[in-house]
N, C-alpha and C positions, 0 to 999 in steps of 0.2 A: 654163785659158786664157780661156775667156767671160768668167768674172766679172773677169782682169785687163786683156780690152778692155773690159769696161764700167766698171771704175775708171779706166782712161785714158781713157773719155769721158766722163767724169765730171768729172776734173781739167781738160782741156781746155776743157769749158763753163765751167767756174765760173773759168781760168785766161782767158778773154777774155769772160767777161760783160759787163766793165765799160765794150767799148766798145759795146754791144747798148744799155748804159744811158745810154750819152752822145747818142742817137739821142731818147732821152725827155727827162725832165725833174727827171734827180738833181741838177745841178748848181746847179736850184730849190730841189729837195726838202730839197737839205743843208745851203746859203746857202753853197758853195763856187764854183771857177771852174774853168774845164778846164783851167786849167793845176795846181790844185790836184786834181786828179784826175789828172793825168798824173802828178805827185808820186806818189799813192797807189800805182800800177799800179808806178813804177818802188820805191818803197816794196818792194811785192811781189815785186821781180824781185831787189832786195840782197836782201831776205831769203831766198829757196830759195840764191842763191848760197853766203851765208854759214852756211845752215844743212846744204847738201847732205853736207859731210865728218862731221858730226855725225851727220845723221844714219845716214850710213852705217853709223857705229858703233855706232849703237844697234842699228841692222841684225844686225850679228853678235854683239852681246851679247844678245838678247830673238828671235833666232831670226824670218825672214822671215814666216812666219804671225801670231805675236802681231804685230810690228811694221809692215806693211799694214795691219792689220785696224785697228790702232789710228791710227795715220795717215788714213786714209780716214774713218772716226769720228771722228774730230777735226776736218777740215777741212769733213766736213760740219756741223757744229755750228756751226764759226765760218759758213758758208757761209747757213745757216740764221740766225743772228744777224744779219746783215746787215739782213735786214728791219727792223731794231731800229736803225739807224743813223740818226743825227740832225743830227750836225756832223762840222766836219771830223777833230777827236781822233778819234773812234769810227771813221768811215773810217778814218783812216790805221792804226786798231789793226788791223781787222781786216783789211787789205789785206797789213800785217805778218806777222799769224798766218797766212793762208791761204799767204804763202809758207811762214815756217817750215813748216809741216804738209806741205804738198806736196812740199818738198823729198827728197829722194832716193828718191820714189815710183818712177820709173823704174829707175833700178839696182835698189831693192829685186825690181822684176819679172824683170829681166832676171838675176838673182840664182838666183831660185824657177824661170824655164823654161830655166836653164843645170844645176838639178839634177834635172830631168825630160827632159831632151832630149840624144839625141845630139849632138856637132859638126856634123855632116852637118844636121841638121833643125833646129837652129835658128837657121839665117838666115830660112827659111821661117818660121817661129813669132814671128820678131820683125818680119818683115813683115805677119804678122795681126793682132799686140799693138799695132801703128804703125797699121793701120786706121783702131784707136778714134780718134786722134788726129783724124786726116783727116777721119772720119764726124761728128765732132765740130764740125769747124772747116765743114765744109758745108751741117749742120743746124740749129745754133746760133744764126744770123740769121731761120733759117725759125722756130724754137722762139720766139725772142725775139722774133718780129713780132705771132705769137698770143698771149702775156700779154699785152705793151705795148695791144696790142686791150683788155684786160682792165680797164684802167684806167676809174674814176670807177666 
């Protein structure tokens, strides 16, 4: 249960990073516009859509542990990459991948504590996995003001 609220706070910083970034100076950094960055983000939002039934599937074919585990590995890779980003292609690739990847991260969870938990206990256990979320969305402005500090 820990480490699937810390993968859901995990997705949730890196799923609204981009507007911590629009507070700096990417849309310099890329020689893009914020509307071409709102592309990117909605970019990211078809893709988890289009990828979530897919992935699902992969879900029940590679078993919930391989398929997380690789999910999470992937979209931090792409997430990591980013730093590498230079124009607008390369955004919008990686704004693409991190949706694919992150798509049906949540059912896969909600998948793994429906075969650990009774009916009875887990509404409570999806309201502690939904935390990350929140704790995510609360700190994430505090996190990104100390890098953004970081700069030069």
């Amino acid at each position: 249960m820990p480490l699937l609220c810390l993968g859901f706070f995990a997705l949730q910083l890196d799923r609204s990073n981009i507007s911590n970034a629009m507070t700096s100076t990417i849309t310099k950094d890329l020689g893009i516009t914020s509307d071409e960055v709102n592309s990117g983000n909605q970019l990211q939002i078809a893709a988890l859509i289009a990828f979530e039934i897919p992935s699902n599937i992969m879900l029940q074919r590679f078993g919930p542990p391989i398929w997380i585990t690789f999910q999470s590995l992937a979209w931090g890779l792409v997430a990591l990459f980013q730093a590498f980003v230079k124009n607008k292609k390369s955004f919008y690739a990686t704004r693409f991948l991190l949706g694919m990847f992150e798509a049906g991260y949540m059912p896969g969870c909600q998948f793994i504590m429906a075969s650990f938990y009774k009916r009875d206990e887990l509404a409570m256990r999806t309201a502690i996995f939904y935390f990350g979320n929140y704790l995510a969305t609360g700190t994430g402005s505090l996190i990104a003001a100390g890098v953004l500090r970081l700069a030069g």
